[in-house]
Backbone as a ProteinNet text record, in pm:
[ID]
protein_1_A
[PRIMARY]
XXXXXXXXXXXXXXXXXXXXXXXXXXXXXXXXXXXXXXXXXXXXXXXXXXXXXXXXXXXXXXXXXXXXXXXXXXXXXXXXXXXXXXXXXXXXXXXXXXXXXXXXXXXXX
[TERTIARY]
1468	1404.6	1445.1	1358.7	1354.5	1402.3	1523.2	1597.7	1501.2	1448.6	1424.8	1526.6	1502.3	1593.9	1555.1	1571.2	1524.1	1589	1534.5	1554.3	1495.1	1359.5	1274	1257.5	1349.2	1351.9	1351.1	1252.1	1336.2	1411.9	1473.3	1563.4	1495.1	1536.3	1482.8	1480	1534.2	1565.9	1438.3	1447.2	1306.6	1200.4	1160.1	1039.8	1007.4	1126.1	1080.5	1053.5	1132.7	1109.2	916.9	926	792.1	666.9	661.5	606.2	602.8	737.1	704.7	648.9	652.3	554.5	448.4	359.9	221.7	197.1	62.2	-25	-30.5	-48.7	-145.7	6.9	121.5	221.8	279.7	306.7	351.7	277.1	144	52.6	102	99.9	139.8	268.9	371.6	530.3	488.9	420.9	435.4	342.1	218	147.7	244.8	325.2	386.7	488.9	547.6	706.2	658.9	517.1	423.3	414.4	338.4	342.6	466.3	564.6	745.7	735.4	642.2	670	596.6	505.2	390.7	462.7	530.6	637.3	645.5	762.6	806.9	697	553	474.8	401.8	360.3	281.9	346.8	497.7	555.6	607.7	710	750.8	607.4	552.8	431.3	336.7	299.8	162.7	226.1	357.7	409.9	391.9	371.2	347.8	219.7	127.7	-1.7	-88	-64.2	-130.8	-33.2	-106.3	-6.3	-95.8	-92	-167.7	-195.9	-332	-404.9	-443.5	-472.1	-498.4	-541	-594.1	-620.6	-734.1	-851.1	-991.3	-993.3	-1062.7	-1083.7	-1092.5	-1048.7	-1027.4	-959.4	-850.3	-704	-745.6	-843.3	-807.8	-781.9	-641.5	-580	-602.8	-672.7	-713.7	-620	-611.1	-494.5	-566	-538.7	-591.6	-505	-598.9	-518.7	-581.2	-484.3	-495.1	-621.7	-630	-744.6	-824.9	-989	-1005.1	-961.1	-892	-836	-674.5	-616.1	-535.3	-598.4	-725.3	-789.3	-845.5	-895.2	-945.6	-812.2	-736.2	-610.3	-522.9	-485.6	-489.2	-593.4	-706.1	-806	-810.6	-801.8	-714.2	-633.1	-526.3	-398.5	-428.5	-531.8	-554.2	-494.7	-499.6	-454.2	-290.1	-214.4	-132.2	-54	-130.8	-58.3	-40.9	-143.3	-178.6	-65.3	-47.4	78.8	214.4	261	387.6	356.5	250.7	284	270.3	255.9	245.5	386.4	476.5	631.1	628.4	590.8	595	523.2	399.7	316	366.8	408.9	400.8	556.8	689	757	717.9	690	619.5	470.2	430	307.1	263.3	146.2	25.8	-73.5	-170.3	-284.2	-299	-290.2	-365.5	-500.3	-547.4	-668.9	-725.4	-744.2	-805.2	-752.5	-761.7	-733.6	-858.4	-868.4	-941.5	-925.6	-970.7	-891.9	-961.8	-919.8	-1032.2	-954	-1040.8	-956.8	-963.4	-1113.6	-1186	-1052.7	-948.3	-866.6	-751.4	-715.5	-596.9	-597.4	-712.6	-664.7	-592.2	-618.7	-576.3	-501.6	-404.3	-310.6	-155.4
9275	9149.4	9042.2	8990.2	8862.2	8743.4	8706.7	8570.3	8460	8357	8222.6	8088.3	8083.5	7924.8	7827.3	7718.8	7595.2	7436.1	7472	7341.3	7220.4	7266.9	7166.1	7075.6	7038.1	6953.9	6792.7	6672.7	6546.7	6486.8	6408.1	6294.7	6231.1	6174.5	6072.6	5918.8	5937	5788.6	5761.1	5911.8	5887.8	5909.3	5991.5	5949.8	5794.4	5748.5	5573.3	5551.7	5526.5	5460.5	5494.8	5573.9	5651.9	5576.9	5558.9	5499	5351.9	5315.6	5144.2	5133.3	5182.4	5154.4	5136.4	5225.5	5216.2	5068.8	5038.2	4882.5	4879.8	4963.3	4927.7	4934.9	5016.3	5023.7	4853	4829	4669.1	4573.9	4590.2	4495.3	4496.2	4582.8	4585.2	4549.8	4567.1	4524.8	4348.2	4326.9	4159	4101.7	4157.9	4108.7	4105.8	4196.3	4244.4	4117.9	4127	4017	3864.9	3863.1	3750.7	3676.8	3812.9	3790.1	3732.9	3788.9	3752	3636.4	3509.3	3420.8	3345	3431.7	3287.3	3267.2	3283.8	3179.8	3086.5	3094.4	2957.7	2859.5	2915.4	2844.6	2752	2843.6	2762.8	2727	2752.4	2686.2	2764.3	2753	2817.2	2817.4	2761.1	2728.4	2871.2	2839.4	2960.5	3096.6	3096.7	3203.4	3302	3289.6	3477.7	3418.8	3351.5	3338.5	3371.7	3387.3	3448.1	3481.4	3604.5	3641.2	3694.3	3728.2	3761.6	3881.9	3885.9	4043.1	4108.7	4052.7	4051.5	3985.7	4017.4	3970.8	4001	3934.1	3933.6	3840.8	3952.6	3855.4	3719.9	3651.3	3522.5	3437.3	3545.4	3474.9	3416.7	3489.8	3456.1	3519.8	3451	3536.6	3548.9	3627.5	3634.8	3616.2	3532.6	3524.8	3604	3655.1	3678.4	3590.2	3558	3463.5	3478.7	3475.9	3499.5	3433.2	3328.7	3289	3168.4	3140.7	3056.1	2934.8	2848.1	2769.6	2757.2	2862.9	2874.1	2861.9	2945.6	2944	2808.8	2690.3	2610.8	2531.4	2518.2	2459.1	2434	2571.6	2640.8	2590.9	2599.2	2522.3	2384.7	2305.4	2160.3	2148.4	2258.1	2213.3	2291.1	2361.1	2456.6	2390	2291.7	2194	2211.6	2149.6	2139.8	2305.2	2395.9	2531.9	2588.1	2530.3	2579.3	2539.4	2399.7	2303.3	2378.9	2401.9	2502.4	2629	2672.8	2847.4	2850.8	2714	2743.7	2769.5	2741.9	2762.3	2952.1	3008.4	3091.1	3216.5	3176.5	3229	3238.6	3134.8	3060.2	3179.7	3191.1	3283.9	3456.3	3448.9	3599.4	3611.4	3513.4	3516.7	3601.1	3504.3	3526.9	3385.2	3446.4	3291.2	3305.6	3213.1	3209.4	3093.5	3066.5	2956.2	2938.8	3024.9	2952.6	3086.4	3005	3067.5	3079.6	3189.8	3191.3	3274.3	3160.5	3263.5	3338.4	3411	3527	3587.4	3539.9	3579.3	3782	3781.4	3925.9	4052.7	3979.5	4085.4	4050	4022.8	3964.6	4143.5	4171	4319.3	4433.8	4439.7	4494.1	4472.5	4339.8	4333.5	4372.9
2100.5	2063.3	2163.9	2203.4	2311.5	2273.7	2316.3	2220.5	2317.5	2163.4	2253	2269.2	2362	2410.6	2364.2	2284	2259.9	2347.3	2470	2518.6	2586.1	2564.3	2577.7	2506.5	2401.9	2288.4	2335.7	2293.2	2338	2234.7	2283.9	2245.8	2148.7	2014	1913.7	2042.3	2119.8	2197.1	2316	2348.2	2447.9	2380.3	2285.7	2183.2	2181.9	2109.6	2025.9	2214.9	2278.3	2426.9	2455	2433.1	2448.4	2417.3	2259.4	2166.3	2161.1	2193.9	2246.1	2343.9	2478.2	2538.1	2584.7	2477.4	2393.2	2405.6	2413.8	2392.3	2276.6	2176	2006.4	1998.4	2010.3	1935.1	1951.5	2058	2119.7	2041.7	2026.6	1987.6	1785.8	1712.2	1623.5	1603.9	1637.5	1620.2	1647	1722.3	1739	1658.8	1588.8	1500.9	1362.8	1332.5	1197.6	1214.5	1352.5	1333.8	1320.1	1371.7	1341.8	1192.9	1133.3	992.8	914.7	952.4	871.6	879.3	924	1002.7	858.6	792.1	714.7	626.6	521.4	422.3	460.7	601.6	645.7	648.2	725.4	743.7	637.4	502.4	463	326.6	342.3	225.1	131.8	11.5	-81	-189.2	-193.7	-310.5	-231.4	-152.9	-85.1	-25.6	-42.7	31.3	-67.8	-177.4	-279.3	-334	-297.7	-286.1	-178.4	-104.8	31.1	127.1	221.9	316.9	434.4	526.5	661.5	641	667.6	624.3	756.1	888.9	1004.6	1107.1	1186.5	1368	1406.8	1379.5	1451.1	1595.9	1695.4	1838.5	1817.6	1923.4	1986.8	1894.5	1868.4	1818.9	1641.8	1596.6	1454.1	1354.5	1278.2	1222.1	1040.3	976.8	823.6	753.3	647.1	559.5	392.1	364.7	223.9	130.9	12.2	-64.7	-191.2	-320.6	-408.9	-525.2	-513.8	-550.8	-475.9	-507.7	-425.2	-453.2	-509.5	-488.2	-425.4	-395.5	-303.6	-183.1	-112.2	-45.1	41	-72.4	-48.7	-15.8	-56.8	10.8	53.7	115.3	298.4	382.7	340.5	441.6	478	355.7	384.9	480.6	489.8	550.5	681.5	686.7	794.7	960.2	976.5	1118.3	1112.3	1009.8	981.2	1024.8	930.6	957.6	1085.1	1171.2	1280.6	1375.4	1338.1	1417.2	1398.2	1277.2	1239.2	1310.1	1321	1357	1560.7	1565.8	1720	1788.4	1778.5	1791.6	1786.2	1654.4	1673.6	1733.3	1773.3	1809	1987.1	2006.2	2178.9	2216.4	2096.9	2138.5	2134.1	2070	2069.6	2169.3	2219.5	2372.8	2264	2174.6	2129.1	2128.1	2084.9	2033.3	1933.5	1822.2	1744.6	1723.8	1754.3	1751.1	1615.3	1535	1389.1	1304.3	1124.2	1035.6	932	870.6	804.7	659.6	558.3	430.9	350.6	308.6	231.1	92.1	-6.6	-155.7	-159	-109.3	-148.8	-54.5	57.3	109.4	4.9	-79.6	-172	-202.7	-258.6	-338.9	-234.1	-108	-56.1	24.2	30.1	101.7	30.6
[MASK]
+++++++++++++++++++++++++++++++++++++++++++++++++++++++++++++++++++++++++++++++++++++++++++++++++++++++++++++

């Protein structure tokens, strides 16, 4: 019987190395560490009322929100939010340019 060798095996270290250096992988880790970011942003009141559902082209980012009157006033403050999240957006080298809120992604965020 023919013994096999197992040493083509990689490293758990060069895998992840691997995998971060992926675009979608990069692009996701900084959208996600993004997200950690909306509490601060839109307050103890809206922070377990809405939360960031995603990233549609030319930097706008969906918030789902629990009902529409949460909705409607996030949109009020929509300038305001925009002003707080630029700090964080500008360290993590992203854009965000507009927000937009949507009750109907609440169920699935």
């Amino acid at each position: 019987m023919k013994k096999i060798l197992y040493t083509d095996f990689v490293s758990t270290e060069e895998l992840v190395a691997e995998l971060l250096e992926k675009k979608e992988i990069k692009k996701a880790i900084t959208r996600s560490n993004l997200y950690k970011f909306w509490g601060k942003v839109a307050g103890a009141k809206f922070a377990q009322k809405s939360k960031p559902y995603s990233m549609l082209p030319g930097g706008i980012m969906v918030i789902a929100c629990e009902t529409p009157a949460v909705a409607q006033e996030l949109m009020l403050k929509k300038t305001q939010l925009l002003v707080k999240l630029k700090p964080y957006t500008e360290s993590l080298k992203m854009k965000v340019n507009d927000l937009k809120f949507d009750t109907k992604k609440w169920e699935n965020a």
